[in-house]
C-alpha positions, 0 to 999 in steps of 0.5 A: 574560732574559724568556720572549720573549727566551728564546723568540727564543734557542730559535728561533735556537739550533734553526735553526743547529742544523739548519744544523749536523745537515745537513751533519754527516749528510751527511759522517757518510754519506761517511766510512760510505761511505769505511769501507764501501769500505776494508774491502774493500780492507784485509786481513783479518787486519789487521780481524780485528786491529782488531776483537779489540782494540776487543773487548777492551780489556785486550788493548789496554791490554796493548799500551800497557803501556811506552809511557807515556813515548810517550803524555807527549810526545804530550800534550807535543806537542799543546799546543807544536804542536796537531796532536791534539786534546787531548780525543781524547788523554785519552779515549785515555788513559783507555781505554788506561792506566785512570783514574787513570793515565791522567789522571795522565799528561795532567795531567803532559802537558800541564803540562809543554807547556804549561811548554815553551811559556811557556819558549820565549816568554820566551827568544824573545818576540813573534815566536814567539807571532805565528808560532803563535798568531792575531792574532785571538786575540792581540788578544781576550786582549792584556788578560789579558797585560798586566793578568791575574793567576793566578786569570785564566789558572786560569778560562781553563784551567778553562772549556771553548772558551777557547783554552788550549793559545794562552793557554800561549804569551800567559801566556809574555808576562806577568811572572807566575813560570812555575812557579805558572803551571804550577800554575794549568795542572794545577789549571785542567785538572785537572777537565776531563782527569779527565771525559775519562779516566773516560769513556774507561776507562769505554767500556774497562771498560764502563758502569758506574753512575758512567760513566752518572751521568756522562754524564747531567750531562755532556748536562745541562751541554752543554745548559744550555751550548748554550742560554745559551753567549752569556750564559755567554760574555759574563759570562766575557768581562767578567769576565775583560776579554777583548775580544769577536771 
């Protein structure tokens, strides 16, 4: 890439940024104004609740104690249905269970979802996968079903904006044995759910020196994602010979 190139990218990178910043503040003023106004309509006691337990963390943490198995089947649940995002689910878990529990539990969440997804695509085929998954997408990754190997599905479970919780049904297509698969899955988002709990025990336990640490490398790595995304994206793509949309 040479300096105008570069510069060319910076210019295009900022604009939509803008084009981004803009609406976001507006909606970040309505759902201030949203909360502003239910707080005078909700009852006192019950913010007076919500404010102890976001104070205090290990009251909360009291709260989700027995509620593990709960937690499991909502992790279960987003990868087979999708409806919660799975990183809001593991930074919950981080901040409700701890660290290593709490990562412990979404790793076995979403390996057992994402299992469950592969099983029912085998006993009910394509007509299964085109009723959840885009066509689009089915389209863009129809080479990793027909020709991709476990290491392929580990760096798409590995690489963060890949669809993966899609890509569990897609592999259910392949001829790959469903348990090695389902290990692919555990050791591909392992990394990425271990961020997510340490941040959330981190923002329940407080800030400490390894949380920070953390959160620098995580805004110097999404910054180097931001401005060479198109590059990264491309040479993910053609490595993993998924097709561009």
């Amino acid at each position: 890439m040479t300096k105008q190139d570069f510069i060319d990218l910076l210019k295009r990178k900022f604009s939509s940024l803008i084009m981004i910043l803009i609406p976001a503040f507006v909606i970040m003023l309505v759902i201030g104004a949203l909360i502003w106004g239910l707080g005078y309509m909700i009852p006192e006691e019950w913010t007076a609740k919500i404010s102890f337990y976001i104070n205090n963390p290990s009251e909360l943490r009291k709260l989700g104690e027995g509620s593990e198995w709960l937690f499991i089947a909502i992790q279960v649940l987003q990868v087979v249905i999708a409806p919660i995002p799975g990183q809001a689910a593991a930074f919950a878990g981080g901040f409700i269970f701890g660290f290593w529990k709490g990562w412990a539990l979404t790793t076995l969440g979403l390996v057992i979802g994402s299992l469950i997804a592969m099983v029912l695509v085998r006993l009910l085929g394509i007509s299964l996968v085109r009723k959840i998954v885009p066509e689009s997408i089915i389209q863009r990754f129809d080479s990793v079903i027909s020709d991709g190997g476990y290491m392929t599905f580990f760096m798409i479970f590995l690489l963060p904006a890949l669809p993966d919780d899609a890509v569990c049904f897609l592999a259910g297509l392949t001829k790959l044995k469903l348990l090695p698969l389902s290990l692919v899955c555990l050791l591909g988002r392992a990394p990425g759910m271990a961020v997510l709990s340490l941040t959330g025990a981190g923002f329940a336990d407080g800030l400490t020196l390894w949380v920070e640490v953390l959160f620098a490398v995580m805004m110097v790595a999404s910054v180097v994602l931001w401005l060479f995304w198109e590059v990264i994206e491309a040479w993910v793509y053609d490595f993993l010979k998924i097709k561009r949309s």
